[in-house]
Residue, then its C-alpha position, 0 to 999 in steps of 0.5 A: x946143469x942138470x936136475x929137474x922142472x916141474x910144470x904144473x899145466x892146465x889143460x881144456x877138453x880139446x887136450x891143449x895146454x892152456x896154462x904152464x907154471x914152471x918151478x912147482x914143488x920138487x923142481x932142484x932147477x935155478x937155471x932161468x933157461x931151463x926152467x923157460x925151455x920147461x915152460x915152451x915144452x909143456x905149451x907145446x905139449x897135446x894130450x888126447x880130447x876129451x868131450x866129457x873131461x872137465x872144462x879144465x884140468x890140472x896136473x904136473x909135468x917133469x922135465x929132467x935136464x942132463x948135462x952130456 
């Protein structure tokens, strides 16, 4: 299987994924293990605080899956 996952997450100040939506525009995946292995990624995922960001926000992330 190969192809893409786009997750769009939702982010707080402290950086920490709050919310994770897999299977957004432009993912080509249908495989529910990936589009779900898409999903653990993106909640583990940290990004960098921001005491002045928004108290949430949203963005995409793209995971691509090849096959080797």
């Amino acid at each position: 299987e190969y192809g893409s996952v786009v997750v769009e997450v939702r982010v707080d100040r402290e950086g920490k994924v709050v919310q994770a939506t897999p299977g957004k525009s432009g993912t080509t995946i249908l495989d529910q293990r990936l589009i779900d292995a898409a999903k653990e990624a993106a909640l583990a995922t940290r990004f960098e605080a921001d005491k002045s960001a928004p108290v949430v926000q949203v963005g995409t992330i793209t995971y691509n899956f090849i096959l080797k």
